[in-house]
MARZA-651822 format. One record per residue (C-alpha): residue in one letter; x, y, z. Coordinates in steps of 0.05 Angstrom, whole numbers, plus 5000, padded with zeros to 4 digits. Each point is the difference from the previous one (the first is absolute). Last residue first. Layout:
BEGIN
AXYZ
...
//
This chain:
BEGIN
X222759070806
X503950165077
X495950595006
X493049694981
X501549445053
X501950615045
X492350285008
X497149485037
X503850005062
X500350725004
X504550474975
X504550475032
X502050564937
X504649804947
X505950204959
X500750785007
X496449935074
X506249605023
X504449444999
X507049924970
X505849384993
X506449954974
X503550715026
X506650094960
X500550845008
X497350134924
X494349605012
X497650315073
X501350774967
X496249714933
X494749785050
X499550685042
X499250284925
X494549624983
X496050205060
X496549605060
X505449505028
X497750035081
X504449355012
X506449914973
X502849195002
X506749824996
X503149324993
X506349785047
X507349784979
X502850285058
X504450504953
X494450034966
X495550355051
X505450485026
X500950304929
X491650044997
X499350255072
X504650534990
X497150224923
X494050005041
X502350475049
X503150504954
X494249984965
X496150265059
X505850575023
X498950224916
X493450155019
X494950264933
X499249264965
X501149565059
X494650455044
X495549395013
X504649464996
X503150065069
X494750055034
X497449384957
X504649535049
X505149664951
X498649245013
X505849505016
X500449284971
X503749335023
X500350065069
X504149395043
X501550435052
X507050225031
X502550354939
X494250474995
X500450065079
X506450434992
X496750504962
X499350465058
X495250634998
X493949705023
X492950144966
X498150484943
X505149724956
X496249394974
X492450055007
X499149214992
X506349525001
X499249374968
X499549205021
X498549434957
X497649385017
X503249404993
X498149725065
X507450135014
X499150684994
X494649965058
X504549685046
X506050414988
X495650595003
X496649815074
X507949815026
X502450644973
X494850435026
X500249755074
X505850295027
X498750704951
X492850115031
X498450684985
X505349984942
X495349604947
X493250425012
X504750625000
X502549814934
X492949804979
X497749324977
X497349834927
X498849284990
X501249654935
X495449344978
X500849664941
X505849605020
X495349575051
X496649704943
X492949985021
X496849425016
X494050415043
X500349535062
X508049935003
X502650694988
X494950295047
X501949485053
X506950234992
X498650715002
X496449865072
X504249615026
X506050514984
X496950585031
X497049715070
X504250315036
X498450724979
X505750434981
X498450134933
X492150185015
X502850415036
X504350344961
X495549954951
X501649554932
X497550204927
X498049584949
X503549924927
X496749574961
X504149614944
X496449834931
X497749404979
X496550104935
X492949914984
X496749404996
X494050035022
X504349515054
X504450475019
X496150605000
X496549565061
X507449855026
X501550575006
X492750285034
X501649465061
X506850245004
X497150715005
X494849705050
X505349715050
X505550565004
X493650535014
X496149545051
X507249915030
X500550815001
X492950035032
X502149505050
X506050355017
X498050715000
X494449865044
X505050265057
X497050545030
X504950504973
X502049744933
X492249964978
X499050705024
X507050254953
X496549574943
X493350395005
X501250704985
X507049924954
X496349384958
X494550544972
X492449765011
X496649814948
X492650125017
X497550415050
X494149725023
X501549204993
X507150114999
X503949604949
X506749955026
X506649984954
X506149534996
X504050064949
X503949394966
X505850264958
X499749624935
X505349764948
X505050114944
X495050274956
X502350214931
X502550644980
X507049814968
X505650345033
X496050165058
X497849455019
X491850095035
X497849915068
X493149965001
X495950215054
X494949555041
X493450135038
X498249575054
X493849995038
X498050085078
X492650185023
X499349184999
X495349965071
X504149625029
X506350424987
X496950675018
X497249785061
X505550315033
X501250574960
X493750365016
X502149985074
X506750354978
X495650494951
X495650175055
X505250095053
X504250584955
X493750394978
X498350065078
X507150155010
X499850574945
X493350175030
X503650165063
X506850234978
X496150664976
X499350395064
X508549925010
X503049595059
X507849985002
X503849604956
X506249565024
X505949714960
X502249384971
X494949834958
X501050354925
X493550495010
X495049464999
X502349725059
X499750585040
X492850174966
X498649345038
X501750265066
X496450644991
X493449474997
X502249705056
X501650645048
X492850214975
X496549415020
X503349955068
X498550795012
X492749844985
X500049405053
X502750495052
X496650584999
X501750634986
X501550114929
X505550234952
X503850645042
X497649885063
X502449425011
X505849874938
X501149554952
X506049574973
X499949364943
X506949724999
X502949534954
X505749595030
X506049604973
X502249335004
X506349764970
X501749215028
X507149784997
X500349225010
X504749585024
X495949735045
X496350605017
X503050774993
X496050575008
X503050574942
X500350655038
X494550534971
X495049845051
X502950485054
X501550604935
X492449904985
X498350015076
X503250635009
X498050414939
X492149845024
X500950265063
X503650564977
X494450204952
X495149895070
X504250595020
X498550444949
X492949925010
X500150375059
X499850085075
X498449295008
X499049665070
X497549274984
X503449594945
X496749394984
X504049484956
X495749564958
X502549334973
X498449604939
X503549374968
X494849455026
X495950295060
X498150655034
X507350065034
X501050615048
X505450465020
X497450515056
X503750645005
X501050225073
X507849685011
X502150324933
X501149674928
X505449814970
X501449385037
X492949704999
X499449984922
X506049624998
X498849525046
X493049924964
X503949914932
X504249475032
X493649635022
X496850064940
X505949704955
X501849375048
X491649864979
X501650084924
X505649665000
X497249415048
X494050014956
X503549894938
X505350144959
X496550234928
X492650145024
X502050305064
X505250474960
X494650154940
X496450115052
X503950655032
X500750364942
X498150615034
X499150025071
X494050445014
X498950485056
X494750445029
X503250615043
X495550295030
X500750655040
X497750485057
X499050725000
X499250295066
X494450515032
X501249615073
X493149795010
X499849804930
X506349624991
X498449685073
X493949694971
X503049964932
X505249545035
X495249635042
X496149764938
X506849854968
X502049575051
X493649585009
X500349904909
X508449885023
X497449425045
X494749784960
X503849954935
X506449645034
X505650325046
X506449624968
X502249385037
X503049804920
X495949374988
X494349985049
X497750744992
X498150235067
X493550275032
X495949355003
X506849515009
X502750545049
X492549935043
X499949234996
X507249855019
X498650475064
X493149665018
X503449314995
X506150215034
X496150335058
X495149425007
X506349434991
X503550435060
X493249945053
X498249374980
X507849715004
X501150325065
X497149785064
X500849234970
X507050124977
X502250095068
X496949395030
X503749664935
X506650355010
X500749865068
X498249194994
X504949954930
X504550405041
X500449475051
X500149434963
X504950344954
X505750065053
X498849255018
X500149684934
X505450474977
X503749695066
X499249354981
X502350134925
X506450295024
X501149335046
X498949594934
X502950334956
X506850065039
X499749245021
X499649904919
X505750454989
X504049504971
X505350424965
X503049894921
X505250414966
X499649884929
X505450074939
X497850044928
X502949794930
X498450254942
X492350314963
X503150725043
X505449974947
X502750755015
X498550015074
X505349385000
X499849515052
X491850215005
X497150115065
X496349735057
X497950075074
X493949355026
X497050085065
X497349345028
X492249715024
X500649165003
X495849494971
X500949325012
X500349424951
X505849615010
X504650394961
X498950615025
X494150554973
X500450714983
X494750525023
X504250714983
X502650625031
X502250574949
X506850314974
X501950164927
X506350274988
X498650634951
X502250164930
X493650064973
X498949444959
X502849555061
X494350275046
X494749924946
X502549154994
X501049835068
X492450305002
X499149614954
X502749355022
X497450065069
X492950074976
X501549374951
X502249555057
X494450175052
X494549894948
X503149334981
X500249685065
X504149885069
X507450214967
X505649785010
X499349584937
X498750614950
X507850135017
X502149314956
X504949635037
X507149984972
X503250075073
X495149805051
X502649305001
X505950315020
X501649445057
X494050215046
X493650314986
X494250105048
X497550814970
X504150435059
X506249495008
X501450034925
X499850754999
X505049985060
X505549494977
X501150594940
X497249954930
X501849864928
X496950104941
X492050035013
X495849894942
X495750454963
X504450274943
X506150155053
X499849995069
X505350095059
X497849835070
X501250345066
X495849745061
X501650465055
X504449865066
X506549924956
X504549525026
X500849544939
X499650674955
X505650425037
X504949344990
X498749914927
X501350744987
X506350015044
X501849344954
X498750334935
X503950545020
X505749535024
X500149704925
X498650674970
X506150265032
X503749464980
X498449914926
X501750755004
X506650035021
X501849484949
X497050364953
X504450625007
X505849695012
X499449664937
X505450324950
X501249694947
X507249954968
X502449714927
X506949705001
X504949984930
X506549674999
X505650124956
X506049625001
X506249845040
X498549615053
X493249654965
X503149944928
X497349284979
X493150325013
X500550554958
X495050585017
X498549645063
X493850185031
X497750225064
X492350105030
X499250265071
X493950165039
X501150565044
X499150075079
X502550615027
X505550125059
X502650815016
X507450054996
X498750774975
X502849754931
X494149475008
X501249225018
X497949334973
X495349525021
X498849404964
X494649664940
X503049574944
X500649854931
X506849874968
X499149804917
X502349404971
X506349874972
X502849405049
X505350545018
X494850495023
X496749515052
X507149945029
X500750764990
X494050125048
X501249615052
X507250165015
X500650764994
X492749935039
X503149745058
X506650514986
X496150575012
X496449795060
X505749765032
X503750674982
X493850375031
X494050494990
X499849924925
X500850504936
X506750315024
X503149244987
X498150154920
X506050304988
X501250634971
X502350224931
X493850504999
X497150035067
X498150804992
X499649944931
X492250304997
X498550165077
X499549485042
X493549875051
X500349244998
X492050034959
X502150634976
X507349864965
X496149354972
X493450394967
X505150444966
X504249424962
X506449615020
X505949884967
X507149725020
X499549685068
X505849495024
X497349325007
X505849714955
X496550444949
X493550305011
X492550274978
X495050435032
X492149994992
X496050285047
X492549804987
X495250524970
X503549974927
X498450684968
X506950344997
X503549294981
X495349864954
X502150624965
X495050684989
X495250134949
X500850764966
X496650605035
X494149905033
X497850475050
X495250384964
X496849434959
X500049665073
X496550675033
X494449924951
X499949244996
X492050055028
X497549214988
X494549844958
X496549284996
X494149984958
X495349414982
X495550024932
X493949864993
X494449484977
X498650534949
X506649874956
X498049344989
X504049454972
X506050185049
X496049845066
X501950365059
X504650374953
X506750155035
X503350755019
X505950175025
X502150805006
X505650335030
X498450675015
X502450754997
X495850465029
X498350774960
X497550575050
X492850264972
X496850055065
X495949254990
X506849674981
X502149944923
X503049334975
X507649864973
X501049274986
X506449695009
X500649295002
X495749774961
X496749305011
X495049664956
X499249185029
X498749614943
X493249704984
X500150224918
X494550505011
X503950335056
X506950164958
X495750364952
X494650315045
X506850365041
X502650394932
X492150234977
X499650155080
X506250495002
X498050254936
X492950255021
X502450225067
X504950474971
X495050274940
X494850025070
X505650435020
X504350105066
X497649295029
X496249985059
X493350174981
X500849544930
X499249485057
X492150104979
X495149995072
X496049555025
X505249945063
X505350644997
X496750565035
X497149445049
X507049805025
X501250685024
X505950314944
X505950205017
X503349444951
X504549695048
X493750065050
X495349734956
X503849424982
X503249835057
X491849925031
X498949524946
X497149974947
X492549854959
X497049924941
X503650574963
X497650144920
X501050104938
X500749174981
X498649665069
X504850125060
X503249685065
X504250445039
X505949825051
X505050615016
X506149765037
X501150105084
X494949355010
X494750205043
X494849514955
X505149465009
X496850075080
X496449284991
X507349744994
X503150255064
X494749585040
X502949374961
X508050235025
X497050145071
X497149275005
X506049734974
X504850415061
X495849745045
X500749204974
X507750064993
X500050275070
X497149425026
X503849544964
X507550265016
X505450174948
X496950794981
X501750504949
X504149574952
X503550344939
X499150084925
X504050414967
X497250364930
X503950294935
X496750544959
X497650064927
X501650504947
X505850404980
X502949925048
X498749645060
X494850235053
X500749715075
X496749585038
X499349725080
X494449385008
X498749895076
X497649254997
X493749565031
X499949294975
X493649684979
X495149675036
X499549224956
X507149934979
X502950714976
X497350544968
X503350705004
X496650455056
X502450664991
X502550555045
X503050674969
X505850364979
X501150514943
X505750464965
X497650314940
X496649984941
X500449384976
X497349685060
X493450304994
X497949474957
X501949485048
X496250435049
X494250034959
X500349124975
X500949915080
X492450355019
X497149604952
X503249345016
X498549955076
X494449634999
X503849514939
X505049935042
X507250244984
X504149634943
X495850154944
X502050805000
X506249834980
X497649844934
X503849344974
X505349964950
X505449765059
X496749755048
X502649275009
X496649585060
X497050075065
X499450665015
X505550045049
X504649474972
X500050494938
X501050525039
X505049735025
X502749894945
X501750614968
X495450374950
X500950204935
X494250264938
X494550105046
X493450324969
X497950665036
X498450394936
X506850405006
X504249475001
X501349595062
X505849835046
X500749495056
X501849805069
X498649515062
X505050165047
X507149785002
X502750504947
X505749804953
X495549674956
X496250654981
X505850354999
X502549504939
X493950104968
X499350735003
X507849964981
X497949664926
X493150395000
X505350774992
X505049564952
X494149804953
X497650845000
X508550224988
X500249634949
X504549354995
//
């Protein structure tokens, strides 16, 4: 016999040594012996069966994780096997066996009804907390984590977020690791059995390496993306503590001692310290020192070995006595080794101590009656309720609402209630008040059983914080007589006010309305609505007094006229509410650099004008100037949000550039927009010639707006040619304006005014729209289809409307959506980086291209190349121009081209004018060219000839 058959030969024959319901199961939880009573306690043979199908079905989840648990340790917990119609509550005590598997006793918690029926209730609340069970639960789809529990996380060190929609490849050393691991687990999955290893080393959050035992089981083994099931338990500290599998003997939890003609000649660890021995102390001993008497000795001499002689087993339940003479009750199995041999031979005994329990049963028996007894005499209503219905309840709550007998108990809540409305305010604020963790307390209408309402004050709360969808218990008080005394006096008191307040009111509510009326009237004419800023009349009444005083005095004054740059492309973007949240903070801004005698003012939209009485020079108004810059330069943050605003500052002076107010307006304006010019950003002050450059400014701005209607805008187009054989690859779309008295006007002097005031967007849709239009035109002469490439604003990028727009393009004109490339910025494409990828990812999946215009001359990270779905880059011509004499320019490209293919991305090199610049391109791997050496802009007309 090996020594594995011999180990589940004495499991068997401990198991029927033991009184209580026993048995033994292999590492999956199946039982392969079992004694019986356990089989008299579930009914029937268990043997082959999952242990797990003896408890309740309610109770089932929460069982199969502590059977699982089992065999790793020491456990015990309460259960509720099935049994008749109720089920039976037990205290189930386990204990691993090697090298797999554990062995479980079963014994009774409770022997009276009403206790039987607590204790269930507690066992079914226990299962809706499996999600608090001390092993890591996750569920997953192929690559990825669909969810876990809280274990998880925190075994892991990671919040349960950092793991959900996530790979598990995070938590495994390697994704080589990871990728083995799952290639082993997919094969035992796909053919329904359950995968378990037993030792699986994963990688914490801080780097620190956690040994686990992992199950796993298919939620449905014919597809793979219906999920999977986890179960992982931490067996760190076992790996370390393990060293080779201990006896039954050393792991039985029942003292076990065996003898001969009753004198004692073995017993095991958990025997010397349930009678307090140490190891041989009672060797060769009899078993008198293990009762209180000789009568008591010799009773159960007599008892037992008559049962033994008929060759059965000896179960029974006594008291027996301590080293320290202390009494215990045990339940006591004995067995005869040899029947025929009772004086002489061996016989084997198997202790349990139940002391404990038995103490317990009757403390919860007289707490239960305490409890019983407070209740009945209670002077409150106290109900339990659970999903609606009240529980249980005390002789009070059925004397308040008419009831008699428990016929309240089981009685829907909504009942006690007068109406509908009443019931479903109650139940949400019940409902608020448990979501936050707070007993909820208010007087409600509720009605009796025969009809009549009555005022009371309800208290609440949850059983269990944590399951606040449980049970509740309510304190109920008729405070009807209350209400109705505090309600007469209310009556009274208010009367009386009421009659003050009105004789009162009548002196008074002319005069005050006349003074709030004329007061809300005067800041409403002098203020600006939005911000509370002094408005244009106010600061225009300001500034007259200032050059008043200014020239009384012999002072200079200031003004400061201001301009937020970029400021509607923000309001276009996010909104009002950004844009208004925005002003506001600027204002605060504005008003906390400046002093106590400077007026801040807001003329309307994104302009303000800060007037700065008593200058002694211009260098101050410089400081000025320097402090609101470094005030706005703070990002402004709105839901989730960092806004960048930053100022351009017009500045003159009284004397110095005019003396009266209107003139000093204009001229603080018109500095304002050389501000802008110069890079924004910064201020200007006034200079003679910013005038007609301002007038030049506002006549090509208010010549721009009709320039769409009236069809001033055409398109020109470049070719983009391949370099290694000369044809054309495709078009560049360029936008030009046709100015009725000055012609062609260059893109740099009009496109920066279009960007500003906004009419970027249309005109850029008129742009996307008519080159599709002309495409498909070519198309149909039939000409080839070549790609247009059209370039993207910033704004016009950002604009909500974006992807509408290029989708009812796409639609209308028919053209294939692959023919079309936009060119955007790097700045364009970082301004916004929350939004960008969403506004790429929707526009690459329209199956439009994307490419990056004026590469290099924008931000210095790289990282967003591998973020955005960009499929060609384009070699800004400033670095193009000198490529034949600059060695620092053909560095660059040579740069741009290695970084290029290792992306896998085209390259395009604008400004190509010479031969030798494209010999340079060729010769460093650049695919594509455009330039003066190929092709000037042409027009419309002029590229059929091209393309023949």
């Amino acid at each position: 016999m090996d020594r594995g058959t011999s180990i589940a030969a004495l499991v068997a024959d401990a198991l029927a040594l033991i009184a209580a319901p026993a048995c033994a199961c292999d590492g999956e939880g199946t039982i392969w012996a079992a004694n019986a009573a356990l089989a008299e306690l579930a009914g029937g043979d268990v043997v082959g069966r999952p242990l797990v199908s003896l408890f309740c079905p309610r109770t089932a989840a929460a069982m199969a994780v502590e059977i699982r648990l089992s065999q790793s340790g020491e456990r015990r917990w309460d259960g509720l096997i099935e049994h008749g119609a109720t089920g039976r509550p037990v205290e189930v005590r386990a204990k691993p066996l090697s090298p797999e598997g554990a062995t479980f006793v079963f014994g009774d918690v409770l022997t009276f009804g009403d206790g039987q029926a607590a204790l269930r209730g507690r066992l079914l609340e226990q299962a809706a907390v499996v999600e608090h069970a001390p092993v890591g639960i996750a569920v997953t789809l192929p690559d990825l984590v669909k969810s876990c529990n809280p274990r998880m996380a925190e075994m892991l060190g990671y919040a349960p977020e950092e793991l959900i929609n996530h790979s598990p490849a995070r938590v495994f050393a390697s994704r080589a690791q990871y990728e083995a691991f799952i290639g082993e687990a997919v094969v035992v999955l796909t053919a329904g059995s359950l995968f378990e290893k037993s030792e699986v080393p994963l990688r914490r959050r801080d780097g620190s390496t956690i040994w686990c035992r992992i199950r796993a089981k298919a939620v449905d083994m014919s597809a793979r993306e219906a999920g999977t099931v986890w179960i992982v338990e931490d067996v760190t500290e076992a790996r370390q503590a393990f060293t080779e599998i201990q006896s039954i003997m050393t792991n039985a939890t029942i003292g076990i001692f065996f003898t001969r003609a009753r004198t004692i000649t073995r017993y095991n660890h958990c025997f010397g310290s349930m009678f307090g021995y140490s190891p041989g102390e009672v060797l060769g001993r009899s078993t008198r020192v293990l009762y209180a008497d000789d009568a008591a000795f010799e009773a159960m001499g007599r008892t037992a070995y008559g049962v033994l002689a008929l060759g059965g087993s000896f179960k029974t339940e006594t008291t027996m006595v301590r080293r320290d003479g202390t009494r215990m009750w045990v339940n006591m199995i004995g067995y005869a080794v040899n029947p025929e041999e009772l004086g002489t031979g061996t016989m084997i005994w198997m202790i349990e101590d139940r002391t404990g329990q038995k103490a317990a049963e009757e403390s919860l028996r007289n707490a239960l009656l305490e409890n019983q007894a407070i209740l009945d005499n209670a002077v409150l209503g106290i109900a339990v309720v659970e999903k609606g219905r009240t529980l249980h309840c005390n002789r009070k709550m059925e004397e308040l609402f008419g009831h008699q007998g428990g016929s309240i108990e089981g009685l829907p809540v909504r009942e006690l209630y007068p109406d509908d409305a009443g019931w479903i305010a109650a139940r949400e604020q019940t409902r608020r008040d448990f979501e936050a963790g707070r007993v909820h307390m208010a007087e409600y209408e509720l009605v009796r059983r025969d009809g009549k309402r009555f005022w009371a004050r309800l208290s609440g709360r949850p059983f269990d914080m944590a399951d606040r969808g449980g049970r509740s218990v309510w304190l109920i008080d008729d405070v009807t007589a209350q209400r109705e005394a505090a309600d007469a006096l209310r009556r009274a008191r208010d009367e009386l006010e009421v009659r003050v307040q009105e004789r009162t009111a009548e002196l008074q509510a002319e005069i005050v309305e006349r003074r709030q009326a004329e007061a809300r009237v005067h800041h409403m004419a002098y203020h600006d609505a939005l911000t509370g800023l002094p408005n244009r009349a106010l600061l225009s009444d300001r500034l007259d007094r200032a050059l008043l005083s200014a020239r009384r005095d012999g002072m200079k004054l200031a003004l400061l006229f201001i301009d937020l740059d970029r400021f509607k492309t923000i309001n276009d973007s996010l909104g009002h509410l950004a844009g208004d949240h925005l002003l506001k903070e600027v204002a605060q801004r504005l008003c906390r650099v400046v002093r106590a005698s400077d007026t801040v003012a807001r003329l309307g939209g994104d302009e303000f004008v800060v007037l700065v009485p008593g200058v002694r020079a211009a260098e101050e108004c410089g400081l000025v100037g320097d402090k609101i810059i470094a005030a706005l330069a703070a990002p402004i943050e709105f839901e989730g949000h960092s806004l960048h605003i930053s100022p351009s500052i017009g500045i003159c002076l009284y004397p110095d550039d005019g003396d009266d107010a209107a003139g000093l307006m204009r001229k603080a304006d018109a500095a304002m927009y050389y501000a802008k010019a110069a890079g924004r950003n910064n201020y200007q002050f006034y200079a003679e010639p910013m005038n007609a450059a301002a007038a030049r400014h506002f006549e090509m701005e208010t010549r721009l707006r009709g320039a769409l209607l009236r069809e001033e805008f055409v398109l020109f187009y470049q070719p983009i040619v391949d370099v290694r054989d000369g044809r054309v690859h495709g078009l560049e779309v360029l936008l030009r304006w046709r100015h009725p008295e000055q012609g062609l006007v260059a893109p740099d002097d009009f496109i920066p005014i279009l960007e500003e005031n906004g009419l970027i967007v249309p005109v850029g849709e008129w742009v996307i729209r008519r080159a599709c239009e002309q495409s498909m035109a070519w198309q149909r002469a039939g000409l080839p289809a070549l790609p247009l490439a059209v370039n993207l604003s910033a704004r016009q990028f950002m604009h909500r409307g974006l992807i509408q727009s290029i989708r009812a393009i796409v639609d209308d004109t028919g053209i294939e959506p692959g023919l079309l490339e936009f060119e955007i910025t790097e700045t364009a494409l970082m301004q916004h980086g929350g939004q960008t990828p969403e506004t790429l990812g929707q526009i690459y999946r329209m199956g439009i291209r994307l490419s990056i215009d004026d590469f290099g001359t924008g931000y210095s990270s790289l990282a967003y190349l591998k973020r955005f779905p960009v499929r060609k880059i384009k070699i800004d011509r400033a670095f193009v121009r000198d490529l034949e004499t600059s060695s620092e320019d053909q560095a660059i490209v040579a740069a741009i081209m290695a970084l290029a293919g290792s992306l896998g991305m085209a390259v395009v090199a604008e400004g190509v004018e010479t031969d030798a610049q494209l010999a340079l391109l060729r010769r460093h791997g650049c695919q594509y060219a455009q330039g003066y050496l190929f092709a000037r802009p042409l027009d419309a007309a002029a590229v059929p000839a091209l393309l023949d």
